[in-house]
N, C-alpha and C positions, 0 to 999 in steps of 0.2 A: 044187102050187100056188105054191110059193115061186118054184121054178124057171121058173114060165112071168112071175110078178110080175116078176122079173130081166130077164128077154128082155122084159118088156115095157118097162120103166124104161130099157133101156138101147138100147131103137130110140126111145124116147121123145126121150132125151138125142142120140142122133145124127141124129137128125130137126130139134131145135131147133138145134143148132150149122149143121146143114145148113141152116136156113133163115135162120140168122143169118150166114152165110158169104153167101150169096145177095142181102140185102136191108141188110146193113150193110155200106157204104164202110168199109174198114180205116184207121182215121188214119194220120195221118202223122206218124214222131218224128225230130227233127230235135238234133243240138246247138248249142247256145245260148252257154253262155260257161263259164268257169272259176273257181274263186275259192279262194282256202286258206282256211280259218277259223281256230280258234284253233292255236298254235302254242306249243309250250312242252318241256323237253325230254325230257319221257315222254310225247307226245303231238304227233301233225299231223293235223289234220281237213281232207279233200279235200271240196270242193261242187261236183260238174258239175251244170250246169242243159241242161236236156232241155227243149225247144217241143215240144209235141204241138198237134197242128193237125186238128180235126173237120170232114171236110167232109159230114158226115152234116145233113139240115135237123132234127134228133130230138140232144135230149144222151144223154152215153155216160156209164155211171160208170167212175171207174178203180177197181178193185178193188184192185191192189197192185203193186210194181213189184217184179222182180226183179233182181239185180246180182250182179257180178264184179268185183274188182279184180283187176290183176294189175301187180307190180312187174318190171321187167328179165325178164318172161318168164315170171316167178313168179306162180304163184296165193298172194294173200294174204288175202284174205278175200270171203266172199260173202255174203249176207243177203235179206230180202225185206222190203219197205214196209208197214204198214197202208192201209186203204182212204185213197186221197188225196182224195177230191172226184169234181166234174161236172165232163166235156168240155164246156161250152155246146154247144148249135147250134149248126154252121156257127161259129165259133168258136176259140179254142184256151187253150193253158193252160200255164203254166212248171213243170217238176218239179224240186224240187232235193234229190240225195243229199245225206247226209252220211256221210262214208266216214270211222274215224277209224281211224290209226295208230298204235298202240298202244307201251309202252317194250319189249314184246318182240319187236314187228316191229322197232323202229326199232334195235335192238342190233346184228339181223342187218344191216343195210343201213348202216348207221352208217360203217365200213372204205370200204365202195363210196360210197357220198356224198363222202366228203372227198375220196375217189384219185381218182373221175370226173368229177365236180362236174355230176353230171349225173344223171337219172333219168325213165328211160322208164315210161311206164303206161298200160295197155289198161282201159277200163272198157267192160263191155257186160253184156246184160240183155236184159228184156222187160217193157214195160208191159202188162199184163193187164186186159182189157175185155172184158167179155159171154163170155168165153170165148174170148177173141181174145187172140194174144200175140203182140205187135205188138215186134219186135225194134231196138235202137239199139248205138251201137258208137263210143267216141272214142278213140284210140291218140294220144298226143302224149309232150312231155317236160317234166319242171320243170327249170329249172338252178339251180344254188345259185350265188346273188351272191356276184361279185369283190369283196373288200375291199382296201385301198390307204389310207396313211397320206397326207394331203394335208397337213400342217399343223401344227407343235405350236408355242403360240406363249403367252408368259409373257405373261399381263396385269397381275401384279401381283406384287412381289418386296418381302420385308423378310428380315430374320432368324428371324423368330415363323413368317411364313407366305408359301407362294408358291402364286398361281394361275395354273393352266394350263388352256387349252382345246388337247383333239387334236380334230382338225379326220379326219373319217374320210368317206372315200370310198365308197359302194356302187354296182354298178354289176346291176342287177336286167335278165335278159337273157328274163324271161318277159314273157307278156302280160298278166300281171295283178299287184297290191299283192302284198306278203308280208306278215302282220304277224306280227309280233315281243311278244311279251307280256313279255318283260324280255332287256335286254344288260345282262351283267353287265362290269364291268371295272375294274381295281387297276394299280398301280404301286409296283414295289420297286425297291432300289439295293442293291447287296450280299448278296442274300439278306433284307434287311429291306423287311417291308409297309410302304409309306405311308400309300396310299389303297386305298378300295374305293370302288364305287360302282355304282346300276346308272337304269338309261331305264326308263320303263314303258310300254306301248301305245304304241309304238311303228309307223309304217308304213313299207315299202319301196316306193316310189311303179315303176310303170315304167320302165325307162331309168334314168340316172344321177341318186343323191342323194346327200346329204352329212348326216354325225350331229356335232353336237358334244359333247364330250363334257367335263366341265368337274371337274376336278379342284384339290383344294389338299393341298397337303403342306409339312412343318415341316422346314426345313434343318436348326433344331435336335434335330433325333432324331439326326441324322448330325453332325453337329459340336457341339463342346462349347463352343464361344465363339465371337464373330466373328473373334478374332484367329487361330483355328485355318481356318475360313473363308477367309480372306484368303489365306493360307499354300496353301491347296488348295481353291480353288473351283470345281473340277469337279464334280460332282453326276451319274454317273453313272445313270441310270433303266432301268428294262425295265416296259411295258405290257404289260399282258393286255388281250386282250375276247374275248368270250366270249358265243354265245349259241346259241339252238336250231338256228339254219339256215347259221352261221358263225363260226370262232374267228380272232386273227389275234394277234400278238404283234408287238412293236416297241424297238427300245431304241437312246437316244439319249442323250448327255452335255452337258449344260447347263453352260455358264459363268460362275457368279453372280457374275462381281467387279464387271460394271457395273452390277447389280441392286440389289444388294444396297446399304441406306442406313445 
């Protein structure tokens, strides 16, 4: 009895697939765009967006999506979606992952980022409907922005305190924002810290932008009077910056004898 309920259940189930093969148009999934989300540095969150487009006159549910990332060729993670929603009618519909990169991925890949400044990734899957597993597929690259010192330039100069703005270059070679959740960045002279300081929510617009970056530091930590000042107003620096998608270091000797009041 059991044995025949089986054989019947399962011509049941290849009968309905077979007539839903038959009378349902298979949608169509298309890619749509890219986006990073948050970014930080035990973690990067990938968002590709997927159009699925019904051209059924009847809505489809989607039951779940399925996915792959894969880095430099590497499988790095896979997972499956909860039910998303309705296809409309004749209709369509935006699907967006969210793929995160986790600090144990990003360790291994960490070496290769900074040497390549570059990184390939396959993502593919299947969106699942009525029994349909309706397949997509986008291979591209991210690149990791060129940084370039543009600029350091003294606004304001005493004994007590001196301000500077570095004036910093990004040169973003993808098609979409990066965003940046903090740059961090400091300045020493001899081994001794000045400044620290960090941006928060920060963006990297497409194509080339510019970050200032606004620091002050005390000539007096490094010289004990202005008469020793006088005697040797070089002010050697070395910057840091420092952040999830890029570090850059710089160091430059400032003149304080015409600054200085």
């Amino acid at each position: 009895m059991f044995k025949k309920l089986m054989i019947v259940t399962t011509v049941t189930m290849l009968t309905a697939c077979s007539v839903i093969k038959d009378y349902v148009k298979q949608p169509d999934v298309n890619y749509k765009s890219f986006a990073i989300g948050e970014v930080s540095m035990d973690r990067i969150e990938l968002n590709p967006t997927f159009n699925i487009v019904n051209g059924n006159a009847f809505s489809l549910p989607i039951n779940s999506v399925t996915y792959e990332l894969s880095l430099n060729d590497e499988k790095m993670l896979a997972g499956e979606t909860d039910a998303i929603g309705t296809l409309p009618a004749n209709g369509n519909k935006d699907v967006s992952l969210s793929l995160a990169l986790t600090q144990e991925t990003l360790t291994s890949l960490q070496q290769l980022l900074f040497k390549e400044r570059k990184l390939d990734y396959q993502i593919k899957g299947n969106v699942n409907s009525l029994g349909l597993a309706i397949p997509f597929e986008r291979s591209s690259t991210i690149y990791i922005p060129e940084v370039s010192i543009a600029d350091l330039k003294v606004v304001n100069a005493s004994f007590s305190q001196l301000d500077i703005i570095l004036s910093v270059d990004v040169d973003n070679q993808n098609d979409f924002s990066l965003p940046l959740d903090d740059v961090n960045y400091s300045v020493s002279s001899k081994g001794s810290e000045l400044f620290k300081g960090a941006l928060n929510s920060q963006k990297i617009t497409e194509g080339k932008s510019n970050l200032q970056l606004p620091l002050t530091i005390k000539p007096s930590d490094m010289f004990s009077n202005v008469f020793a000042l006088l005697l040797s107003p070089e002010l050697p620096l070395h910057f840091e910056i420092t952040s999830p998608l890029f570090t850059k270091s710089y160091d430059q000797t400032i003149n304080l004898s015409s600054f200085i009041r």
